[in-house]
C-alpha positions as CSV (number, residue, x, y, z in Angstrom):
1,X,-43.1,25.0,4.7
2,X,-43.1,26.3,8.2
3,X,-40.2,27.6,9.9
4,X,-39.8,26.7,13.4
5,X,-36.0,28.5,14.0
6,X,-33.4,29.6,12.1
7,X,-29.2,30.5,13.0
8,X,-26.0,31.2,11.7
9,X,-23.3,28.6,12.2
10,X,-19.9,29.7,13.2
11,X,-18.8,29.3,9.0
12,X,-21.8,31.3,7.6
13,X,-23.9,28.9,7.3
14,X,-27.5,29.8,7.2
15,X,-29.4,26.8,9.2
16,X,-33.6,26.9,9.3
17,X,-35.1,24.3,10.9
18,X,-39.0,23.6,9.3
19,X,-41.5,21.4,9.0
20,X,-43.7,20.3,5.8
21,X,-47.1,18.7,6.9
22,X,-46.1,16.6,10.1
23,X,-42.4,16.0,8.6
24,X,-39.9,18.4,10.3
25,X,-36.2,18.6,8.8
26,X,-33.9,21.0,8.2
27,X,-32.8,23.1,5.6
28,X,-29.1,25.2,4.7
29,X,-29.8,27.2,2.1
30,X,-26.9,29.3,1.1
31,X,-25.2,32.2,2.8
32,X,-25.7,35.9,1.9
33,X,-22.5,36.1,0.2
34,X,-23.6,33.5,-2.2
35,X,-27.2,33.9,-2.4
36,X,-27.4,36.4,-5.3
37,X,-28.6,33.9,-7.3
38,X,-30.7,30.8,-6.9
39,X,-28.1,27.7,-6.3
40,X,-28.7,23.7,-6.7
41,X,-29.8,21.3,-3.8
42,X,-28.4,18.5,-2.5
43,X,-30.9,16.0,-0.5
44,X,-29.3,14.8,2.5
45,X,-30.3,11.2,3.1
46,X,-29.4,9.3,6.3
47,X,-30.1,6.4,8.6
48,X,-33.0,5.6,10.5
49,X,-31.6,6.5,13.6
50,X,-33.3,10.1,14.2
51,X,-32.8,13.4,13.1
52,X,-31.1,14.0,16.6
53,X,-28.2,11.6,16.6
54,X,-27.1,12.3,12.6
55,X,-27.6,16.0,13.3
56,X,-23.6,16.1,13.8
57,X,-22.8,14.5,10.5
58,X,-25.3,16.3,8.5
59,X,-24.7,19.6,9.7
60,X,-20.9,18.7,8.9
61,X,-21.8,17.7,5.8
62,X,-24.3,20.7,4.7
63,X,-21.3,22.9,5.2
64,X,-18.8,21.1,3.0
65,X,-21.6,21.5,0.4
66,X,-22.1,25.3,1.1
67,X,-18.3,25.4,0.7
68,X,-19.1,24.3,-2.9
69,X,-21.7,26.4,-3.7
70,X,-25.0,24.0,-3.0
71,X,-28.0,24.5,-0.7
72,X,-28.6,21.1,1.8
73,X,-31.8,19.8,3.0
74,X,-32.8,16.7,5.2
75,X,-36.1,15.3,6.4
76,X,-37.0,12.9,9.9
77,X,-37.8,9.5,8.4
78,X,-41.2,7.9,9.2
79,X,-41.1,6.6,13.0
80,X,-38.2,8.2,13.5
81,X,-37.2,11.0,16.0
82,X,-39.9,12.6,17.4
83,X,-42.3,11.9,15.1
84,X,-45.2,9.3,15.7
85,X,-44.3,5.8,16.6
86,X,-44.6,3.1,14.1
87,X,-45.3,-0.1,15.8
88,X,-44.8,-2.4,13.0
89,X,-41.5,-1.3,12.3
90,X,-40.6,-1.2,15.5
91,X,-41.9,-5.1,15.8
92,X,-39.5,-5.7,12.3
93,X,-36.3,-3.9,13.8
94,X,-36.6,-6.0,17.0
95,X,-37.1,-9.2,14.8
96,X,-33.9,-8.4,13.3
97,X,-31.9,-7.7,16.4
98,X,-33.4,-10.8,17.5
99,X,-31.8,-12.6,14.1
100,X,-28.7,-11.3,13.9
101,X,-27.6,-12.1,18.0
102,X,-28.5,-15.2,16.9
103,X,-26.3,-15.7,14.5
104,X,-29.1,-16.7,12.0
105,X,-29.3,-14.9,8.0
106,X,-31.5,-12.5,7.6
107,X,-34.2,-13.5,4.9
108,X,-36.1,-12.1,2.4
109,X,-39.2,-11.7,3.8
110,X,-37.3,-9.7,7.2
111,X,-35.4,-7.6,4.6
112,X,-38.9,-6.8,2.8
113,X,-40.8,-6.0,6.1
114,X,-37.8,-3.6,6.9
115,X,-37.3,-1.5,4.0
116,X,-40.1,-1.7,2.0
117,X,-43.0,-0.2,3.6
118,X,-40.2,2.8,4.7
119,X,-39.5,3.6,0.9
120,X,-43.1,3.5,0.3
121,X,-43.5,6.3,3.0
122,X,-40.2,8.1,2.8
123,X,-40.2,8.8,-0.9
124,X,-43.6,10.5,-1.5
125,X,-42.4,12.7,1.6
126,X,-39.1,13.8,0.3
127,X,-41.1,14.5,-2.7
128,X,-43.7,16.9,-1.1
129,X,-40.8,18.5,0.7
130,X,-38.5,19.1,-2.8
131,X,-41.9,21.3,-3.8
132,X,-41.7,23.1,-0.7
133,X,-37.4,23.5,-1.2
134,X,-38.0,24.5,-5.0
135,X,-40.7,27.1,-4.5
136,X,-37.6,29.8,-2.9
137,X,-36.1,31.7,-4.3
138,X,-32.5,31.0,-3.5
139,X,-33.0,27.4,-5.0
140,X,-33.2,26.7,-8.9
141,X,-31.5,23.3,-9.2
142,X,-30.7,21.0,-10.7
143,X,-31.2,18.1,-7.6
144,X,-29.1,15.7,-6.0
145,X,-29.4,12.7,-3.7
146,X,-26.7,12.1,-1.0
147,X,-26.1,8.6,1.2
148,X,-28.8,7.6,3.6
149,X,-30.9,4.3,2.6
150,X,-29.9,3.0,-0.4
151,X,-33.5,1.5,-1.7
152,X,-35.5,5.2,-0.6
153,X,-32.2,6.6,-3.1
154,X,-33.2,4.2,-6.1
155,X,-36.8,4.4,-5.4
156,X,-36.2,8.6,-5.3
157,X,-33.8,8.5,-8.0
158,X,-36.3,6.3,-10.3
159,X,-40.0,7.7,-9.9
160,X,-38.6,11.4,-9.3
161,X,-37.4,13.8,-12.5
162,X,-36.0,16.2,-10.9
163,X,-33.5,14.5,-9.3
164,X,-30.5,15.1,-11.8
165,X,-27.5,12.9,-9.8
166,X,-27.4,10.3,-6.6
167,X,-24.6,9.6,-4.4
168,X,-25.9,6.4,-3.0
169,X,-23.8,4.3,0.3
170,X,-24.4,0.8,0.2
171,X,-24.7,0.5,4.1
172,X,-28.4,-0.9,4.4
173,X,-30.0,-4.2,3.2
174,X,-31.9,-4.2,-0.4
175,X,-34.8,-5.9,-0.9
176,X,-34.8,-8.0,-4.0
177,X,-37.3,-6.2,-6.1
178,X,-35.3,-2.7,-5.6
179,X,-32.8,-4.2,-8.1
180,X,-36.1,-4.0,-10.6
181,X,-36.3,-0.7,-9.4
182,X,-32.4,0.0,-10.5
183,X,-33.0,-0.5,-14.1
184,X,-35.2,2.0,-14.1
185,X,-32.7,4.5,-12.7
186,X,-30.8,6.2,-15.4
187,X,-29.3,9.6,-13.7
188,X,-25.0,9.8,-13.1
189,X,-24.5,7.9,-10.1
190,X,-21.6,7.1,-7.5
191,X,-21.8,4.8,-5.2
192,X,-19.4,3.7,-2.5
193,X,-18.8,0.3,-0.9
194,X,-17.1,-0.1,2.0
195,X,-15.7,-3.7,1.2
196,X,-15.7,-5.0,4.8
197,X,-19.3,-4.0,6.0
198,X,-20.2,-6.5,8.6
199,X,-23.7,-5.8,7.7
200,X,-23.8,-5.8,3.9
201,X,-23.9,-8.9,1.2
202,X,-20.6,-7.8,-1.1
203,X,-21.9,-9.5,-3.9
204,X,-25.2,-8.7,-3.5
205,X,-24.0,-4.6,-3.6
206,X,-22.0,-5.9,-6.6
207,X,-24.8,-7.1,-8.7
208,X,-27.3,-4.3,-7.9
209,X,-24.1,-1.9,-9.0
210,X,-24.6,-4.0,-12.3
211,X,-28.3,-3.7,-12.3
212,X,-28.6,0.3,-12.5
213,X,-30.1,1.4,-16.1
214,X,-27.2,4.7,-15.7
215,X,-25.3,5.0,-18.7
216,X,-22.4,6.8,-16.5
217,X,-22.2,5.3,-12.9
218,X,-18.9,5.1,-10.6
219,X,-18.7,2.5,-7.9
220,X,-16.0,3.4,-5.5
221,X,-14.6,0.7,-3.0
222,X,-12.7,1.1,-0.2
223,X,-11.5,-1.2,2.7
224,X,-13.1,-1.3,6.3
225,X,-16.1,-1.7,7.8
226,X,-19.6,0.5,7.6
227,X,-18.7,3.4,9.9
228,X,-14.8,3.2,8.8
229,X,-15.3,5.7,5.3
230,X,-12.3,7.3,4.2
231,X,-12.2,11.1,4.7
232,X,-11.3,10.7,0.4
233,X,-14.5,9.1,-0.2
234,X,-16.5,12.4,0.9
235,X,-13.8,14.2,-1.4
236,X,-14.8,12.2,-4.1
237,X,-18.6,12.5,-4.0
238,X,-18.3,15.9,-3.2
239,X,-16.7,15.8,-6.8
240,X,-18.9,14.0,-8.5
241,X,-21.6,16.5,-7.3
242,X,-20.0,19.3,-8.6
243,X,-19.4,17.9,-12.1
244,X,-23.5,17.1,-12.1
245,X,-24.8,19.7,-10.3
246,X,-23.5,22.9,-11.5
């Protein structure tokens, strides 16, 4: 991991901004009044919309996590930001623009060309920059998964061991062989449905609830559309982290 800045944010928080390979992200590790001892980690997952634009929200959320005693850490996705332009994806993205101010569903084969080839990038990434969060010394575990993409969350969740918990927002579309993928995923899991997402198939969020192998799993619904979640629905994951976590 290379360290390309570092600050203190007005609450204490500790913010380092890094890069792992090509992948630049950043890391909040915790403060020095907490840092006597090595603390657990939540991944910060988001939407493909670059590092830039979420910076806000996950800098907002890295502190209510310090708050409860956990280190935070996000990476750019793949064509994302300023990292190298992925042409293909771009090509998918515009095909679905293209759909939806149509009015026409979105298939199969467009929801495959979207998300699949990112989870097939994304999660070996994340992966190779956990190593690089669990080789310092102020971070022991155990591991959680917050939000972003919902399929690079199962995939994580189910080829990864050490993450322990996920907190998954079903916000994005699934490709159908991710609910294959859900069996296999067998961590404590809450995941939150906003009930009126223009962009989201209810049922299909319903039936890939029911598809997760977890033998304790929480799905938490509330009404409105994707960017209308509840200040209680952060309370709640923040909650559930802190049960699994600590």
């Amino acid at each position: 991991m290379h360290i390309t800045s570092e600050q203190c944010l007005d609450d204490g928080v500790r913010e380092r901004a890094f890069t792992v390979g090509d992948t630049p992200g950043f890391l909040w590790p915790p403060g020095s009044a907490s840092a006597s001892a090595p603390v657990p980690l939540i991944l910060l997952g988001h939407p493909t919309l670059g590092l830039a634009r979420m910076y806000p929200r996950l800098a907002a959320r890295a502190r209510h996590s310090a708050a409860q005693g956990f280190a935070t850490a996000t990476i750019e996705l793949p064509g994302c930001g300023d990292r190298p332009r992925w042409h293909a994806m771009e090509q998918t993205r515009a095909e679905l623009r293209r759909t939806l101010q149509a009015g026409e569903p979105v298939g199969d084969e467009l929801v495959d060309a979207l998300i699949l080839p990112l989870v097939d990038k994304a999660v070996p990434e994340w992966q190779t920059a956990l190593d690089a969060f669990l080789a310092l010394p102020e971070i022991g575990g155990p591991v959680g998964y917050s939000g972003g993409v919902i399929s690079i969350g199962i995939r994580l969740a189910a080829v990864e061991p050490r993450i322990a918990a996920a907190g998954l927002f079903a916000g994005s579309y699934v490709p159908r062989i991710m609910f294959e993928e859900a069996r296999q995923v067998t961590v404590p899991l809450h995941v939150l449905l906003q009930w009126d997402d223009e962009g989201n198939d209810r049922q299909a969020v319903l039936d890939l609830f029911d598809a997760f192998g977890s033998a304790e799993k929480t799905l938490e619904a509330n009404m409105g559309g994707h960017t209308g979640v509840p200040q209680l629905a952060g309370e709640a994951a923040a909650q559930f982290f802190t049960r699994h976590l600590n």
